[in-house]
N, C-alpha and C positions, 0 to 999 in steps of 0.2 A: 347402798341399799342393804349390802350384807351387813353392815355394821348397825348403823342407825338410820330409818327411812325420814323420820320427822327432821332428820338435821340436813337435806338434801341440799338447800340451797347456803346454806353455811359451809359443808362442805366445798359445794362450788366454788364460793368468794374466797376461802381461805386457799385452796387451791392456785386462784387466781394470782391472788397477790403475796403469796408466802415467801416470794423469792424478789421480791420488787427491789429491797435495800441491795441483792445481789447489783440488780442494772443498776442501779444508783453508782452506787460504789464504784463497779467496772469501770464508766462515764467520767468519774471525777476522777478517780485513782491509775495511772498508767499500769502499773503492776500486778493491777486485783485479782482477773480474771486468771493470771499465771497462780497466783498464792491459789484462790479459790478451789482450784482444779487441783492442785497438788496435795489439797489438805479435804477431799471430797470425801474419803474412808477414816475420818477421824472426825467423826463427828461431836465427840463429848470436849475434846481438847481445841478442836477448829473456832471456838466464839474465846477461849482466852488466851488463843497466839493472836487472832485477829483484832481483837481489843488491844494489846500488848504491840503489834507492828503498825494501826492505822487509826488508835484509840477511841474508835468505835465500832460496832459490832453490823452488821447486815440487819439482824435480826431487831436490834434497837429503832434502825432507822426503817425497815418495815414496818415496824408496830409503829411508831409513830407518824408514818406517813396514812396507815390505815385510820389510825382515831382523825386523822386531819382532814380523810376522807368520808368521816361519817360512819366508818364500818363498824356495827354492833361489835360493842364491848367485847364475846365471846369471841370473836374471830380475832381481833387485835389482842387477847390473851393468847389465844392459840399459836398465831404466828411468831409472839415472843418464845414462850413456852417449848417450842419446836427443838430447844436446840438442849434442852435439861433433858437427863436420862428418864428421872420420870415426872410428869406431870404433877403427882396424886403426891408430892413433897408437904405441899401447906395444903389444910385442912378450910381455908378459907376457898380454894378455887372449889367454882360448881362443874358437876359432871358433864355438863353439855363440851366448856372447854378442854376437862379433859380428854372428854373424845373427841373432839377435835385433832388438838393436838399430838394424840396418839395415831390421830390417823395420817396425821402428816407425816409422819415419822416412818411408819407402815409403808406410805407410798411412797415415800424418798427410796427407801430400801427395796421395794419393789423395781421402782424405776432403772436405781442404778443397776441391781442385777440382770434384769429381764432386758431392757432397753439400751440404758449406757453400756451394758456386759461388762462392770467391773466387779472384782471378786471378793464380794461385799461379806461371804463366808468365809473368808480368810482375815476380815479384819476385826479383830477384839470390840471394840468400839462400835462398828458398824449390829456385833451381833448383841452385844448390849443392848443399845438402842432398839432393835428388832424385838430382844425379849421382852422389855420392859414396855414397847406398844401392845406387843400381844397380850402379855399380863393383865395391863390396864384396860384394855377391851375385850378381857376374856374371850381371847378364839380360840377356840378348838382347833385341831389339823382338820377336819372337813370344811370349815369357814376359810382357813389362810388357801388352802387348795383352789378353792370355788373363785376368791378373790386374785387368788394368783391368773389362774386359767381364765380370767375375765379381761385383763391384760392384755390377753392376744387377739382380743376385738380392736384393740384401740391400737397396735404397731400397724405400724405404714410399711 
């Protein structure tokens, strides 16, 4: 709602399934879930060592299990798109996916600091990614604030 209220249920799906080729992968691959987690703070380099050790990517096989599912174009952009620094690269994408996109990026980083407690300020990559959502969704520090603090409804 901080960000974009008309995209609520886009956010939801994307949400949803943005991490879907991770189960995939884990399920098929003996080893995944060890790589996955060791490569969690290197976000930018994590899709071409993974390409490079299991020559397909999570995020390939999410986005295409989402068009297999019907899921509107923009969300199965998004959930590819999730793992590029920034979205707003080609001038062909519409801005619904880049917000998307940016918002997944936003919420991964939220996640891992707030919930995971890994020290996502400490990794070059992780704060990349972080600026380059906020850029592309123009937040301000009282927006990232309100969104951060909103967080602490949803930990168990």
């Amino acid at each position: 709602q901080e960000i974009e209220d008309d995209l609520a249920g886009q956010f939801y799906l994307a949400g949803l399934f943005h991490l879907v080729g991770v189960y995939v992968l884990q399920k098929t691959i003996p080893d995944y879930m060890e790589f996955y987690i060791d490569h969690q703070l290197h976000p930018i380099t994590f899709a071409l060592k993974e390409k490079e050790k299991y020559g397909v990517t999570n995020f390939a096989v999410a986005t295409l299990l989402a068009k297999s599912w019907g899921l509107p174009y923009t969300i199965c952009n998004a959930i590819y798109l999730q793992q590029t620094i920034f979205a707003t690269y080609d001038k062909k994408i519409d801005p619904d996916t880049i917000t998307l996109a940016s918002t997944l990026k936003l919420a991964k980083y939220f996640v891992y600091k707030n919930i995971s407690l890994l020290p996502v300020e400490d990794s070059v990559e992780c704060q990349l990614c972080y600026n380059a959502a906020v850029s592309e969704l123009m937040l301000n520090d009282d927006n990232l604030k309100e969104i951060e603090g909103s967080i602490e409804d949803f930990v168990i």
